[in-house]
Residue frames as qw, qx, qy, qz and C-alpha x, y, z in Angstrom:
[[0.674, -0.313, -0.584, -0.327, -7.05, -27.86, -73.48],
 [0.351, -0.258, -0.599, 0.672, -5.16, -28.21, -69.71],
 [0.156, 0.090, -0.076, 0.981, -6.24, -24.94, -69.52],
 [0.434, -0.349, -0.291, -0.778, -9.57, -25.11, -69.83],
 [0.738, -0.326, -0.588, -0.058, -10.17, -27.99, -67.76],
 [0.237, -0.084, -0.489, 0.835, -8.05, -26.05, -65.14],
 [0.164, -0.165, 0.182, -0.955, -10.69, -23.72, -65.01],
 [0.727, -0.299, -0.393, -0.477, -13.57, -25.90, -64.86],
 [0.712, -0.368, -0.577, 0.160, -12.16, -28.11, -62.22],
 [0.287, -0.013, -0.427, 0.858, -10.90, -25.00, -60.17],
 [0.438, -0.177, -0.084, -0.877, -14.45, -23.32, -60.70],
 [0.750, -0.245, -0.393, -0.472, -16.67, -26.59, -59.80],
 [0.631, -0.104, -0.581, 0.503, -14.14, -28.37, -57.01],
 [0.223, 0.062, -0.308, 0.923, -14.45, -24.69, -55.31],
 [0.477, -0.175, -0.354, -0.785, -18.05, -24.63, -55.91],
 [0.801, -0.167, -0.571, -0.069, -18.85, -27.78, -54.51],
 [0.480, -0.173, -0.585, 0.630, -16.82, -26.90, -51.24],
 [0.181, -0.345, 0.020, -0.921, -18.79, -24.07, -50.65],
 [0.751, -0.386, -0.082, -0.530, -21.22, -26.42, -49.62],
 [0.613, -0.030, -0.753, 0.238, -19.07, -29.77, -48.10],
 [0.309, 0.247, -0.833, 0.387, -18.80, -28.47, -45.32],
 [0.620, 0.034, 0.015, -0.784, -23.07, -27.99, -44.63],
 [0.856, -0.006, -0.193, -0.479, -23.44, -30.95, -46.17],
 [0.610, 0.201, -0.738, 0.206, -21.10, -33.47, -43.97],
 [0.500, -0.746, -0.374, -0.233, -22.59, -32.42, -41.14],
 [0.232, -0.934, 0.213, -0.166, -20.18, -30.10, -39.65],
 [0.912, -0.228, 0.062, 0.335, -17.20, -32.44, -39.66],
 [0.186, -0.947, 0.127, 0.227, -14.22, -30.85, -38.89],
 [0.732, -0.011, 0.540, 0.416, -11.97, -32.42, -41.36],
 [0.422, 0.615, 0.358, 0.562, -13.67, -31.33, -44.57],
 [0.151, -0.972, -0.147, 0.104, -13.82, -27.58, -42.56],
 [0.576, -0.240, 0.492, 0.607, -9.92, -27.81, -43.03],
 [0.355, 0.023, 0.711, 0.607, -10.65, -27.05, -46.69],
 [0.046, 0.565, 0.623, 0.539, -14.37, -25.76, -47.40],
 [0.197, -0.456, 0.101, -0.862, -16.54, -22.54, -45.80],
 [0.241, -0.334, -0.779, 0.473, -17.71, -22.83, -42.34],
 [0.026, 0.846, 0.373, -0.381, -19.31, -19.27, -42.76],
 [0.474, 0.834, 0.120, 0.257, -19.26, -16.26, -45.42],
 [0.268, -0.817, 0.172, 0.481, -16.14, -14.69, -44.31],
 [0.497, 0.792, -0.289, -0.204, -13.72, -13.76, -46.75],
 [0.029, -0.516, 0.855, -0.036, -11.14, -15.97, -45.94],
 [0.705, 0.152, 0.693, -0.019, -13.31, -19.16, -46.51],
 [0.777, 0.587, 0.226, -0.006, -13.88, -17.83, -49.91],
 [0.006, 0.764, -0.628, -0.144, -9.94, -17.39, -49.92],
 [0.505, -0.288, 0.806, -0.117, -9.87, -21.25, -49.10],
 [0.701, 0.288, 0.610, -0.231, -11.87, -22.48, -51.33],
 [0.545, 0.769, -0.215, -0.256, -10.07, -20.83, -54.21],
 [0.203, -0.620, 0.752, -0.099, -6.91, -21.72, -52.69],
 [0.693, -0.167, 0.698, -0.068, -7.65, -25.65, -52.03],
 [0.824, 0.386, 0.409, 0.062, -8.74, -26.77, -55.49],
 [0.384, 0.845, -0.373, 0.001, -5.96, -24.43, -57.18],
 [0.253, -0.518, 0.816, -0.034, -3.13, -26.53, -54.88],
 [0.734, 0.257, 0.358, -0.517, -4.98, -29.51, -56.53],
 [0.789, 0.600, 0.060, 0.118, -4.69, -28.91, -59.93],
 [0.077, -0.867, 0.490, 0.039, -1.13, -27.67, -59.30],
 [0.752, -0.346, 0.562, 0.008, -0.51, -31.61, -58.74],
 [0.784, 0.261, 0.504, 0.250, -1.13, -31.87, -62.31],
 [0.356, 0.926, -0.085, 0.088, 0.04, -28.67, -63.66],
 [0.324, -0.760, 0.553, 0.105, 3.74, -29.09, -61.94],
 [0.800, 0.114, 0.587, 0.054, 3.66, -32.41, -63.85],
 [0.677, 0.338, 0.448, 0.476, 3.58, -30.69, -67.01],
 [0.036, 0.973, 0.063, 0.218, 4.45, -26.94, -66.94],
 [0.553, -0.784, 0.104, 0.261, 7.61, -27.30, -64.37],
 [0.669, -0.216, 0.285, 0.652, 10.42, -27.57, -66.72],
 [0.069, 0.869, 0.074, 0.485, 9.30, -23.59, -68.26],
 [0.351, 0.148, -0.416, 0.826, 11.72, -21.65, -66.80],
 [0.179, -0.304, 0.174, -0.920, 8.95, -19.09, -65.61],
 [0.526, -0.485, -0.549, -0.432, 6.24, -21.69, -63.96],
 [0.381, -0.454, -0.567, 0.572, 7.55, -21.13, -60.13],
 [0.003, 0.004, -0.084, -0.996, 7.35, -17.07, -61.29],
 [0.284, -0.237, -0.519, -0.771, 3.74, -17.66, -63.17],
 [0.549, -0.443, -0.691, 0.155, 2.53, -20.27, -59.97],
 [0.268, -0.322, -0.412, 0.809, 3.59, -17.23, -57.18],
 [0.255, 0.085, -0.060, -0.961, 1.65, -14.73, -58.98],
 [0.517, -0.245, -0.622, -0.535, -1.36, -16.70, -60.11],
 [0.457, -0.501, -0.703, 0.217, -1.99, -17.45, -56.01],
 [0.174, -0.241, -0.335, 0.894, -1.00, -14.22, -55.25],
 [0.228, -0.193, -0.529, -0.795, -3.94, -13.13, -57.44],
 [0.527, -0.568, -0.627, -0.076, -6.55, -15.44, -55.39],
 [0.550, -0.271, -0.582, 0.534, -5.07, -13.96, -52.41],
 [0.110, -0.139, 0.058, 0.982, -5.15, -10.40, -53.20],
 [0.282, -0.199, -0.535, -0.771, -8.08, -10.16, -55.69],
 [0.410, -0.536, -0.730, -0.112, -11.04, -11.56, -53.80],
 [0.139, -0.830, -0.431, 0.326, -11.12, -9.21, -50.74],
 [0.191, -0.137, 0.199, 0.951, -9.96, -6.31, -52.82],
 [0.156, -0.244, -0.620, -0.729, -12.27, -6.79, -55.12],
 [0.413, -0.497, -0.763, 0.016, -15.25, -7.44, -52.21],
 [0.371, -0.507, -0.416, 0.658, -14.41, -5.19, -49.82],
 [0.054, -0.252, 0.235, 0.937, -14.33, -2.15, -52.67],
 [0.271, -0.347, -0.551, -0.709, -17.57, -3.12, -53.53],
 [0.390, -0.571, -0.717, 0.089, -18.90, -3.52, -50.69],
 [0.232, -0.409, -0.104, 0.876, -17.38, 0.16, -49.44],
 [0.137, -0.011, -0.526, -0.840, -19.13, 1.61, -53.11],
 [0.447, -0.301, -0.701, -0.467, -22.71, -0.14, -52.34],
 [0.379, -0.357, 0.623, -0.583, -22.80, -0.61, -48.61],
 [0.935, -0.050, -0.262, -0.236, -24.25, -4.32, -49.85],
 [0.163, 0.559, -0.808, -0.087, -22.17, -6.78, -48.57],
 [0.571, 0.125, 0.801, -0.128, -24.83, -10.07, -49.21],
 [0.543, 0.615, -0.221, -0.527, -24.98, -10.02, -52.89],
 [0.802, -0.125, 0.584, 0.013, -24.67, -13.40, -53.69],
 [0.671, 0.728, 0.041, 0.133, -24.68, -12.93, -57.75],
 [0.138, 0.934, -0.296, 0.147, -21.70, -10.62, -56.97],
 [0.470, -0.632, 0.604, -0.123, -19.76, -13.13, -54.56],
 [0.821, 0.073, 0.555, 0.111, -20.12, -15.92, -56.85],
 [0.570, 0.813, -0.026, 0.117, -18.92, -14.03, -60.20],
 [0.203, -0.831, 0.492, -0.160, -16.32, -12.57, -57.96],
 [0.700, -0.355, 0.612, 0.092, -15.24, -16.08, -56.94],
 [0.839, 0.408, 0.354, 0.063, -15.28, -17.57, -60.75],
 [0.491, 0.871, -0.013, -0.001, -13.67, -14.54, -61.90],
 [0.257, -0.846, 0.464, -0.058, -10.99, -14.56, -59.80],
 [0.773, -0.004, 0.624, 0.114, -10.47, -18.60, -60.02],
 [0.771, 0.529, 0.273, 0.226, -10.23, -18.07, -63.90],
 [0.301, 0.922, -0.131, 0.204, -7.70, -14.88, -63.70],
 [0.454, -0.637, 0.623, 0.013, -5.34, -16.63, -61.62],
 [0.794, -0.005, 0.516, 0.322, -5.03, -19.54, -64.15],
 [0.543, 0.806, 0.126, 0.198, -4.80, -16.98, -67.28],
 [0.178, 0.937, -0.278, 0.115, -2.22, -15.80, -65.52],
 [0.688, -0.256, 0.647, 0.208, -0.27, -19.28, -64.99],
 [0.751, 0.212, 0.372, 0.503, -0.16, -19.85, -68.94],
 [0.522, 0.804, -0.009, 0.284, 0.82, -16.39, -69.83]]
């Protein structure tokens, strides 16, 4: 059940910053944390912020598994890696590189294959 809810609140908390920082009117706080502009590295951040999040409560109950510092390093390294891999090779295969459908699947998928790979 954690599990799932990890992914919902890492998919809708990351969702929702996509837009904070539009809708706060450019304040430079929430920018700290949500997209200022399509680059890849905002949509690194935004994977990134609500994963360190739920971490508050996953370290709570996951830390005494020998492997959850092992499962935690890979499951960011995933966000970190996977998003412009995965962008940049499509975008190099299409020459698109405003496909919204594609950047928002991309972002979900990735957000959900970094937490499959925390519980396995």
């Amino acid at each position: 059940m954690i599990f799932i809810l990890g992914m919902i609140f890492i998919s809708l908390a990351g969702s929702v910053l996509h837009f904070a920082y539009e809708g706060s009117g450019h304040n430079k706080v929430v920018s700290i944390f949500s997209t200022v502009n399509e680059s890849t590295w905002e949509h690194i951040k935004i994977a990134l912020t609500p994963t360190f999040l739920w971490n508050i409560l996953d370290v709570l109950i996951y830390f005494s598994n020998p492997n959850y510092l092992l499962a935690k390093f890979l499951s960011l390294l995933t966000i970190l890696l996977a998003i412009p891999m995965l962008f940049y090779t499509y975008t190099l295969f299409t020459k698109k590189a405003d496909v919204w459908l594609f950047v928002i699947c991309l972002f979900f998928t990735v957000c959900n294959i970094s937490i499959v790979i925390l519980r396995f």
